[in-house]
ChimeraX commands (.cxc) that place a marker at each C-alpha (Angstrom):
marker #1 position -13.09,-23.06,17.98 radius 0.5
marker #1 position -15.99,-20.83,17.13 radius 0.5
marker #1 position -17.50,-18.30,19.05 radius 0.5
marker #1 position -20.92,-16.68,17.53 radius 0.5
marker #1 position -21.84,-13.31,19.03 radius 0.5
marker #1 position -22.71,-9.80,18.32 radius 0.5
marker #1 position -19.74,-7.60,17.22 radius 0.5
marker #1 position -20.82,-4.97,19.67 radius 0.5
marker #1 position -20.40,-7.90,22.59 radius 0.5
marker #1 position -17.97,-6.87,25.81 radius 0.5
marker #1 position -16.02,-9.97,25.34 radius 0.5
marker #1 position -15.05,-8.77,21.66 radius 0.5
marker #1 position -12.41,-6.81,21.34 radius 0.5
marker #1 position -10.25,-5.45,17.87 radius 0.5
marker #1 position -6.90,-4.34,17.55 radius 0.5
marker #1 position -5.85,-1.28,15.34 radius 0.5
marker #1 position -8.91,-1.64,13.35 radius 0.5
marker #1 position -8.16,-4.94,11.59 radius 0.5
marker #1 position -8.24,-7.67,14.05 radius 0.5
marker #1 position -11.31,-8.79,15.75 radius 0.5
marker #1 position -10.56,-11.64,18.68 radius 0.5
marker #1 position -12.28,-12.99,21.78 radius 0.5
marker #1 position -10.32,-13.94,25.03 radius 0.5
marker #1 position -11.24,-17.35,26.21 radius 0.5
marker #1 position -11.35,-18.51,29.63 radius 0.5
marker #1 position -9.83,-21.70,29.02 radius 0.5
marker #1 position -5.85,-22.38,27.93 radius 0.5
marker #1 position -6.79,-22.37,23.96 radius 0.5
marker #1 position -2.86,-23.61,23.18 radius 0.5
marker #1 position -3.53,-26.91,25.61 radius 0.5
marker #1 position -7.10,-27.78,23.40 radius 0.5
marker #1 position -5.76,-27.28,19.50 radius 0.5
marker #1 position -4.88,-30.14,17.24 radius 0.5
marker #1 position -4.02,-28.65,14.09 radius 0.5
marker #1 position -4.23,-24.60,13.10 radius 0.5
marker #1 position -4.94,-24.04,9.59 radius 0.5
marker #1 position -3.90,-20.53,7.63 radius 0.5
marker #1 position -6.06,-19.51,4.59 radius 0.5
marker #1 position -3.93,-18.81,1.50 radius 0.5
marker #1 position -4.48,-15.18,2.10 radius 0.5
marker #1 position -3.52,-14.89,5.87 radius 0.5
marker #1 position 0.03,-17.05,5.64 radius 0.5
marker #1 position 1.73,-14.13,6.32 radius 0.5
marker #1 position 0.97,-14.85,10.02 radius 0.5
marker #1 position 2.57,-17.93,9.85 radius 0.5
marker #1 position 5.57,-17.06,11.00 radius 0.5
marker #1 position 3.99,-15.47,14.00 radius 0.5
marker #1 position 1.59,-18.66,14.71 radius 0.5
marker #1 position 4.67,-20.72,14.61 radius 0.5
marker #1 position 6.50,-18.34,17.39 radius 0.5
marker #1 position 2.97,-18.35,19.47 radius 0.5
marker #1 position 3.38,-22.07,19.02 radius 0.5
marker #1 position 6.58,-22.96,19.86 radius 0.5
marker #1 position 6.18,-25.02,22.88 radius 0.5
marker #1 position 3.31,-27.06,21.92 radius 0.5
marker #1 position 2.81,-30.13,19.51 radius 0.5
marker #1 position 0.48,-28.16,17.35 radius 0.5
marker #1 position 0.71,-28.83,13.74 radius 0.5
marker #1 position 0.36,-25.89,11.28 radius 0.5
marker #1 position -0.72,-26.37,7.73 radius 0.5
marker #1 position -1.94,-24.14,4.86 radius 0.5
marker #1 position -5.61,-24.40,3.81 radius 0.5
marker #1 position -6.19,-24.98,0.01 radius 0.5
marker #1 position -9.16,-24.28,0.32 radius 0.5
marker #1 position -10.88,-21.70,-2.13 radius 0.5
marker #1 position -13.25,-19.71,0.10 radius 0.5
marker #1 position -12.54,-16.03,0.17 radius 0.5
marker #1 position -8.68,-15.68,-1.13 radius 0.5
marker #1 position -7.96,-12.36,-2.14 radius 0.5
marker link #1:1,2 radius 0.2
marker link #1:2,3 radius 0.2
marker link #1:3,4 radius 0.2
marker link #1:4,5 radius 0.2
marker link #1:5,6 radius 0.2
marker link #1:6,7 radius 0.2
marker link #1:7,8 radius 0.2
marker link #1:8,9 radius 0.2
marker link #1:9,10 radius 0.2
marker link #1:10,11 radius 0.2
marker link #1:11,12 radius 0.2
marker link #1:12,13 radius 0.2
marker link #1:13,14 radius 0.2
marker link #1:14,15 radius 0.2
marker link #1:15,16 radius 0.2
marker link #1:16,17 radius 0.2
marker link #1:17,18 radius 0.2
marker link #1:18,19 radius 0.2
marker link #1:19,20 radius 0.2
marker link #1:20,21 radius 0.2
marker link #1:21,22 radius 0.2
marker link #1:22,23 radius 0.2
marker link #1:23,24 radius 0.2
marker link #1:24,25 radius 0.2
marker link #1:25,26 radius 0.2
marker link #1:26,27 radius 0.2
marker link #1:27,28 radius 0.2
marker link #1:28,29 radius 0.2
marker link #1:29,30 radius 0.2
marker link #1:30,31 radius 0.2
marker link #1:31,32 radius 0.2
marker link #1:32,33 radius 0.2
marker link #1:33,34 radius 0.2
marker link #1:34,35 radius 0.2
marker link #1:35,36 radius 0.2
marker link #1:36,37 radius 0.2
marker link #1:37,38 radius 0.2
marker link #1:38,39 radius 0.2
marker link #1:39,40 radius 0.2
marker link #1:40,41 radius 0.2
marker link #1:41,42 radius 0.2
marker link #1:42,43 radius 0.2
marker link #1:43,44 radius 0.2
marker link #1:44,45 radius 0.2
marker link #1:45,46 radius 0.2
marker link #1:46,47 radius 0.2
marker link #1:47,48 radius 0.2
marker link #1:48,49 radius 0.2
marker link #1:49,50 radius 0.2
marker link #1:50,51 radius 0.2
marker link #1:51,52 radius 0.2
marker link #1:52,53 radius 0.2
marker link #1:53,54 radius 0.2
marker link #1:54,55 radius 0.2
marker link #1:55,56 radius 0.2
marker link #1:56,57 radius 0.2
marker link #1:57,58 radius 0.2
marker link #1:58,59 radius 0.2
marker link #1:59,60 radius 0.2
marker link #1:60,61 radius 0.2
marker link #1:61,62 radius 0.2
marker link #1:62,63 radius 0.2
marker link #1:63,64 radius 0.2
marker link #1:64,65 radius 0.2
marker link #1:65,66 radius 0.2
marker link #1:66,67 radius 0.2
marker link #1:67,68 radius 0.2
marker link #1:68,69 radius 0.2
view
């Protein structure tokens, strides 16, 4: 899902300075396929997993390239 907006935007909202999200009005778990993790965020991949316990949602890690640090 992608969301374009202005960071200043009401519906944006960040979390001790690091995470920036948008709340969606639709059930986001019941519409995803697949959830990739870039190579330098799979520390959350333990904590996807746990969001996504109950669903049928596959997880995989990205290989791709673009911005690993």
């Amino acid at each position: 899902m992608i969301y374009i907006t202005s960071i200043d935007a009401p519906e944006v909202m960040m979390q001790h300075k690091k995470l920036l999200f948008v709340e969606y009005q639709a059930e986001v778990k019941e519409n995803l396929n697949k959830v990739y993790i870039a190579p330098a965020a799979t520390e959350y991949q333990l904590y996807l997993a746990w969001l996504l316990r109950n669903t049928n949602v596959k997880i995989e890690l990205s290989y791709n390239p673009y911005r690993q640090t």
